[in-house]
C-alpha positions as CSV (number, residue, x, y, z in Angstrom):
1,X,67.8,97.0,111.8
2,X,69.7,98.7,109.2
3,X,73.5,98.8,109.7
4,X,75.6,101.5,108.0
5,X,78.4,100.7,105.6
6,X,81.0,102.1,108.0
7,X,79.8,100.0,111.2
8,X,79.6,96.4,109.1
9,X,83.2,97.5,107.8
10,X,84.3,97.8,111.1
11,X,82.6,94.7,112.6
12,X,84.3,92.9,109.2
13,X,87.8,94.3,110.4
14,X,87.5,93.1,113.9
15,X,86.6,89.7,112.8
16,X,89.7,90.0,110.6
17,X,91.7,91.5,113.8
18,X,90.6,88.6,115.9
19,X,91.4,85.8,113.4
20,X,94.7,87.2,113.6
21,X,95.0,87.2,117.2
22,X,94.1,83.7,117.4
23,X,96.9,82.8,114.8
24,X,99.8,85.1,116.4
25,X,99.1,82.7,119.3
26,X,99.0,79.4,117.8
27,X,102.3,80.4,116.2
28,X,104.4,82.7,118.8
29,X,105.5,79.4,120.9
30,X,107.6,78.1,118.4
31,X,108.4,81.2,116.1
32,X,110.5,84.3,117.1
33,X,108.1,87.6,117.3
34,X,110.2,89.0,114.4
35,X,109.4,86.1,112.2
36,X,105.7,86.4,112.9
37,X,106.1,90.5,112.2
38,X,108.1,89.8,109.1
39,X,105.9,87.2,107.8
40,X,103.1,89.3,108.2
41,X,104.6,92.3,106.9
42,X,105.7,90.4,103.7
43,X,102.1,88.9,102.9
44,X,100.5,91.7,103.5
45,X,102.7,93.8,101.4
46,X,102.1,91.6,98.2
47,X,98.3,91.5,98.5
48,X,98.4,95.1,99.1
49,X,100.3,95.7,96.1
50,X,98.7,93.9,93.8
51,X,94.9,95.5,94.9
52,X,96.5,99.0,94.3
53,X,98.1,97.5,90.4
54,X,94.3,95.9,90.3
55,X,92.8,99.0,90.9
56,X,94.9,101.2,88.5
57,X,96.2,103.4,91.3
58,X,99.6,104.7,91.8
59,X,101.0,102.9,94.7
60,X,102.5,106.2,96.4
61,X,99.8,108.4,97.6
62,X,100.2,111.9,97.5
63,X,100.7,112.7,101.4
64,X,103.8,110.5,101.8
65,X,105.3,111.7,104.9
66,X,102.1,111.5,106.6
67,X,101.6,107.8,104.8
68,X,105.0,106.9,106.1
69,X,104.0,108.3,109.8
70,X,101.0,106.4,109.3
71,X,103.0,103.2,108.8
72,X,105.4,103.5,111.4
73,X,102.4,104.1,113.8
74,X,100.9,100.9,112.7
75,X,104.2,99.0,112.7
76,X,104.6,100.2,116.4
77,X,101.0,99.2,117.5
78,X,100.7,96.1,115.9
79,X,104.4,94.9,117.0
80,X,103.0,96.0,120.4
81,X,100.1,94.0,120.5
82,X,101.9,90.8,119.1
83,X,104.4,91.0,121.9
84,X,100.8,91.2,124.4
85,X,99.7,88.3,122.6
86,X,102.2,86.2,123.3
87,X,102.6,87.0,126.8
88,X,98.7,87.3,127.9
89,X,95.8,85.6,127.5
90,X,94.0,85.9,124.3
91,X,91.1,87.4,126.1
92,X,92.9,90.1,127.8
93,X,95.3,91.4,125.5
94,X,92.4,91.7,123.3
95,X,90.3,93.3,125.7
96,X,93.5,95.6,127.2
97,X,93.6,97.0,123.0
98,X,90.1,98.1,123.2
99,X,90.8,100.9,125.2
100,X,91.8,102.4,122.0
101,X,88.4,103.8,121.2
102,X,88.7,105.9,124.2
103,X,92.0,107.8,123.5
104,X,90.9,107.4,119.2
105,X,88.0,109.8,120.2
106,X,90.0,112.2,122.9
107,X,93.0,112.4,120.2
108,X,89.9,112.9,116.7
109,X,88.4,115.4,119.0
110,X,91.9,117.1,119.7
111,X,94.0,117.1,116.5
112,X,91.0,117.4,113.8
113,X,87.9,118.8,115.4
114,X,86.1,116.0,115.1
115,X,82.9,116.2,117.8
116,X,81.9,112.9,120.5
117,X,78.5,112.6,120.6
118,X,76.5,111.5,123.7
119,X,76.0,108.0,121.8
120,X,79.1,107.4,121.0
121,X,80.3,108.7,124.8
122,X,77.2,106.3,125.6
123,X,79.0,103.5,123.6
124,X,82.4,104.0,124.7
125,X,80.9,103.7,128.5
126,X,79.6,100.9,127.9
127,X,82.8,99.4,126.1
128,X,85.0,100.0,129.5
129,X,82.5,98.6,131.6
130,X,82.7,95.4,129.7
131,X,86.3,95.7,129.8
132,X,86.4,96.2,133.7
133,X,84.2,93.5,134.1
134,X,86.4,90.9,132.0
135,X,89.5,91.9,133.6
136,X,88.3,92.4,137.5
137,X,87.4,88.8,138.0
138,X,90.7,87.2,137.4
139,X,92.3,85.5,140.1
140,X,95.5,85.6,139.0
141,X,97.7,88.9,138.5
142,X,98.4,90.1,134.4
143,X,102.2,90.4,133.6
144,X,103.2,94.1,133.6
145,X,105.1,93.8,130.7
146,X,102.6,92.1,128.9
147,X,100.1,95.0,130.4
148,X,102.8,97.5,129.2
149,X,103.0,96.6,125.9
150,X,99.5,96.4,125.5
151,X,99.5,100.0,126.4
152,X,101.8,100.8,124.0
153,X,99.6,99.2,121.7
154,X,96.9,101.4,122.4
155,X,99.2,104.8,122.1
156,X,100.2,103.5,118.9
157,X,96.9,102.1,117.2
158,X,95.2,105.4,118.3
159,X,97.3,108.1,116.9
160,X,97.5,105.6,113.2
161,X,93.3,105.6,113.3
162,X,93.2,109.4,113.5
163,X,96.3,109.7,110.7
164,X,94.1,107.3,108.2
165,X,91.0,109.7,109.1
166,X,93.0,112.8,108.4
167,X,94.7,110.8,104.8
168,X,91.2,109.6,103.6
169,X,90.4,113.5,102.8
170,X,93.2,113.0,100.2
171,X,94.2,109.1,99.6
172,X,92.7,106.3,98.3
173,X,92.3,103.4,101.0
174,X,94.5,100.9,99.3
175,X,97.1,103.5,99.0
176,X,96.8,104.0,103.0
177,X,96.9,100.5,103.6
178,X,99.6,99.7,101.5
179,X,102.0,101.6,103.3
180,X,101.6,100.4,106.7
181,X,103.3,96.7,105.2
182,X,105.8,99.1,102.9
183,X,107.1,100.4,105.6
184,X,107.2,97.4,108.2
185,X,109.0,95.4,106.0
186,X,112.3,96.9,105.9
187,X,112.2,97.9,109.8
188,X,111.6,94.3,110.5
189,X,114.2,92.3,108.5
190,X,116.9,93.4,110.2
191,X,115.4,91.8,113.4
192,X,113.7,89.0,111.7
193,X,117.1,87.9,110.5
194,X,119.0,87.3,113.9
195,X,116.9,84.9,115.2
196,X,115.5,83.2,112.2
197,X,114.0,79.6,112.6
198,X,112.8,77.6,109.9
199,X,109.1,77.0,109.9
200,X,107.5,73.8,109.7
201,X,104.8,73.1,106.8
202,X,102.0,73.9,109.8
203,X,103.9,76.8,110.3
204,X,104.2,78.3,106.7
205,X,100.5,78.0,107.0
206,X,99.7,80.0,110.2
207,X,102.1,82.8,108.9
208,X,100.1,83.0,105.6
209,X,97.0,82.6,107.4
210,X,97.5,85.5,110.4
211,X,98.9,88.1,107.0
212,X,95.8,87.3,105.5
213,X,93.8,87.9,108.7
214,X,95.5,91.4,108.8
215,X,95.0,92.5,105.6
216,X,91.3,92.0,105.7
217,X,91.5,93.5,109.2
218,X,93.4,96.7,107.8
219,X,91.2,97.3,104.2
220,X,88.0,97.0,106.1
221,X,89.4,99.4,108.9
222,X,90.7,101.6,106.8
223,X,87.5,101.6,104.4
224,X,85.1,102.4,107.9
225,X,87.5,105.1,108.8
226,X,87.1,106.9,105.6
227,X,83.4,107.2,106.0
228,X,82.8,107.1,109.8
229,X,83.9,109.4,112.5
230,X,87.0,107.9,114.6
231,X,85.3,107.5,117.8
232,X,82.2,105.7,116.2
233,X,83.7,103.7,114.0
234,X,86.8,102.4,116.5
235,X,83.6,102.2,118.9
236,X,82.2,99.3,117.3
237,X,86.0,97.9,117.1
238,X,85.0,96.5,120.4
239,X,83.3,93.7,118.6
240,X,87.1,92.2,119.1
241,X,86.3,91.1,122.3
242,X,83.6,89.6,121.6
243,X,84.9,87.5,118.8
244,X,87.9,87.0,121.0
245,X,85.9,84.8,123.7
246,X,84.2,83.2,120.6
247,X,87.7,82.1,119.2
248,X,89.0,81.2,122.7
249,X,86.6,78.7,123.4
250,X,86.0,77.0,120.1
251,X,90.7,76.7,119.6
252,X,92.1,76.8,123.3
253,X,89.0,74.9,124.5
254,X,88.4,78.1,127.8
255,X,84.9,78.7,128.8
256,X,84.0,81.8,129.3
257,X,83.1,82.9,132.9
258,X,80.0,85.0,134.0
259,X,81.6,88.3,134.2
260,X,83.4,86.9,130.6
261,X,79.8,86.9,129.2
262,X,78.2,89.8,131.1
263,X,81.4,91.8,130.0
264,X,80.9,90.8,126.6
265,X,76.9,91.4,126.8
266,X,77.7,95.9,127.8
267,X,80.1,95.7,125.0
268,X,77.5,94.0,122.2
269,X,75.4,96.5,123.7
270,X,77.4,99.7,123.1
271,X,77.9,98.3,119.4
272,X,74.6,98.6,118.6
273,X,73.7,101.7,120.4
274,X,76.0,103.2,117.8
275,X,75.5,100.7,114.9
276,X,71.6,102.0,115.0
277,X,72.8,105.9,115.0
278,X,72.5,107.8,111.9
279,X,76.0,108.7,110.7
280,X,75.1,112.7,111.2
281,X,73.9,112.4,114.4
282,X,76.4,109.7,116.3
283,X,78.9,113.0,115.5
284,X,80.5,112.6,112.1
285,X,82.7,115.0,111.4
286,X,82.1,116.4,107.4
């Protein structure tokens, strides 16, 4: 089976994405959320720089309102889906963010024409199945705020995916991706700063660890999302989940339960229903 470029970026980002998850957690019960955001933002910010220099790009884009929108939006959905993290399990705030596809492809179809095809519907059907199943078998209830943010999350995260589709008609990836650290930074200092604790050596590692996790989570993103239709290529996104039971069992030591893996199974499922779709005709949008 031949994958396209666009679905092995994705899959790459979601690795990337969980990696990330995993670290946020290992980190948030001794650091402050803002120092984890900050720390993130500041790593990601230098490596992100210095690929643009590498590249011999100019580091402000052309569209810069729209890159600045663009970074706020990813600000707001990532600082969302930390603040899950650290009040859910791994698992489900993973699985609670993968709703995104859903609203990515109602909001692609809305603000910029772009069509949902039946196997990428097929895909994203698939997807919430998986989803229901993970969450329905839990004994014990989620923590609405946790559940709330996570939500916000979603919001966030789904109107950013469709801004980097619409700015890869006119910027460079590592232009968009720059931007979404550029902005954080300064938003997060302020924040970071009133309730600052010194990290230990374990910790200094785990912050430059989870910024690294996010940048190759946000260049291969971005990359599938210049060449891929939103819906398919936040579609295969749901490979997060997946990864996310993988990392669970392997760091916090949790086996995954029957519905866990049968959940995870309709996901793997949808992903390659679209993975094996020619570009044209899972719906791109020229």
């Amino acid at each position: 089976m031949k994958l396209s470029r666009g679905v092995l970026y994705m899959a790459a980002s979601a690795f990337g994405f969980s990696a990330m998850g995993v670290l946020v957690k290992l980190a948030s019960p001794r650091l402050p959320l803002s120092e984890i955001v900050f720390a993130r933002a500041i790593v990601t910010v230098v490596l992100s720089y210095a690929m643009v220099r590498r590249a011999g790009l100019s580091p402000w884009g052309n569209q810069r309102m729209s890159l600045v929108l663009r970074g706020v939006l990813g600000f707001g959905g990532l600082t969302c889906y930390y603040i899950a993290l650290s009040r859910l399990p791994l698992a489900d705030a993973t699985t609670l963010q993968n709703v995104t596809p859903v609203l990515t492809a109602v909001l692609a179809w809305w603000l910029i024409g772009e069509p949902i095809s039946g196997s990428t519907a097929a895909a994203i059907a698939f997807g919430i199945a998986g989803v229901a199943l993970i969450i329905r078998p839990s004994g014990d209830p989620l923590d609405p705020v946790g559940i709330g943010v996570a939500m916000g999350a979603v919001v966030c995260s789904s109107f950013a995916y469709v801004t980097v589709r619409k700015l890869g008609r006119t910027e460079h990836p590592l232009v968009i991706v720059f931007y979404f650290p550029l902005v954080a930074t300064p938003l997060t200092l302020p924040w970071m700063l009133s309730a600052f604790v010194m990290p230990r050596p374990l910790d200094w590692l785990l912050l430059l660890g989870l910024g690294i996790a996010t940048q190759i989570g946000q260049v291969f993103l971005t990359k599938a999302l210049m060449i891929e239709s939103a819906s398919r290529a936040t579609t295969v996104g749901y490979l997060q989940v997946a990864f996310a039971m993988v990392w669970q069992l392997l760091v916090f030591g949790d086996l995954p339960t029957p519905w866990t893996i049968a959940g995870a199974g309709l996901i793997l499922g949808g992903t390659l229903l679209v993975a094996q779709m020619p570009s044209w005709l899972a719906g791109r949008a020229e």
